[in-house]
C-alpha positions in Angstrom: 0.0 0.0 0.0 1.4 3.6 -0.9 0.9 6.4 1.7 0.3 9.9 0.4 0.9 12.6 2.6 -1.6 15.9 2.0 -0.8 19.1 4.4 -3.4 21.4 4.5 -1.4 25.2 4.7 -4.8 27.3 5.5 -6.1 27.7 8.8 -10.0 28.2 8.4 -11.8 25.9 6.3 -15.3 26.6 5.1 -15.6 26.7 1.4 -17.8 23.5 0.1 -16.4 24.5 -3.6 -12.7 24.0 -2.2 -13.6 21.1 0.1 -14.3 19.3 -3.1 -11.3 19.9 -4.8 -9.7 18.0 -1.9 -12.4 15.4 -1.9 -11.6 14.6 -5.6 -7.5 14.3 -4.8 -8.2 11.9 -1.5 -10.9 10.1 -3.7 -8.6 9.5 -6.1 -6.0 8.1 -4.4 -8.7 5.9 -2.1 -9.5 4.5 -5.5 -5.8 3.8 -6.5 -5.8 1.5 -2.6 -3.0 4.6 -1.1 -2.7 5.2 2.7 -4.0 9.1 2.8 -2.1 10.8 5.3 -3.9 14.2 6.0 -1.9 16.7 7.8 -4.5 19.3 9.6 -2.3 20.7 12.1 -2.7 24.4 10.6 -6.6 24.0 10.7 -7.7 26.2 13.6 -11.6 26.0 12.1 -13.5 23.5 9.8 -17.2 24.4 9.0 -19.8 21.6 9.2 -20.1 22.4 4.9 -16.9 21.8 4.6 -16.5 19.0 6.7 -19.6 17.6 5.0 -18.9 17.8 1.1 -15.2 16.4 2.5 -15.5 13.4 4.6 -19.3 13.0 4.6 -19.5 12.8 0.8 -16.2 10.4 0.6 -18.5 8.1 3.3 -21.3 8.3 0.9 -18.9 6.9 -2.2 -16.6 4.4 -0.3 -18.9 3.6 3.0 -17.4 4.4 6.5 -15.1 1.5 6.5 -12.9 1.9 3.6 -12.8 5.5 4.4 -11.3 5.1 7.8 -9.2 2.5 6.7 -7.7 4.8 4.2 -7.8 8.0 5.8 -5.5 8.9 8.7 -6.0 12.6 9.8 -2.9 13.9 11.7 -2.6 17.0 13.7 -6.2 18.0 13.8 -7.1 19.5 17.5 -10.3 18.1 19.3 -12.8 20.8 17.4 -11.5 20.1 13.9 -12.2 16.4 15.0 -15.7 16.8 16.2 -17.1 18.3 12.8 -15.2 15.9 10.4 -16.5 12.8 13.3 -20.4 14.6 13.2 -20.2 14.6 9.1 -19.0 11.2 9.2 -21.4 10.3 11.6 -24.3 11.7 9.6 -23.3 10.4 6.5 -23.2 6.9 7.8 -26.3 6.4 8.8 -27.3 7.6 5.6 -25.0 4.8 4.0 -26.5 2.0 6.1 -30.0 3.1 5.7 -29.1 2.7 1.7 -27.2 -0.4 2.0 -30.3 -2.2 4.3 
């Protein structure tokens, strides 16, 4: 397995049109089986949008599993970790609910 390492230079994430952009890099490497190493120690803030369109949508395309299998975030403090945990969270349930 290849490990990518992503670093993430801005400090306040919100945007849902630039949480995509990311989405589309981790999903791609997901896809090609890498290790994504994601490097949020400069993140002070990460909206729920962002954390959503992010993380929630890459549960909705790979389910909860594979995403946590290939995902390890670094760095992140506790609040950065609560949204991404609430979007993956709420996307999960959604998931299951489709997969029952």
């Amino acid at each position: 397995m290849t490990t990518e390492k992503y670093t993430i230079a801005g400090n306040s994430l919100a945007s849902r049109s630039s949480a995509l952009l990311e989405r589309e890099r981790l999903a791609s490497a997901i896809r090609n089986g890498s290790l994504v190493v994601y490097d949020l120690s400069a993140v002070v803030s990460i909206s729920s949008s962002y954390a959503d369109e992010l993380f929630g949508v890459l549960v909705m395309e790979f389910g909860v599993e594979k995403v946590l299998d290939s995902l390890k975030i670094v760095g992140a403090s506790p609040a950065v970790l609560r949204v991404i945990a609430e979007a993956i969270n709420v996307r999960s349930q959604g998931f299951s609910s489709r997969v029952a």
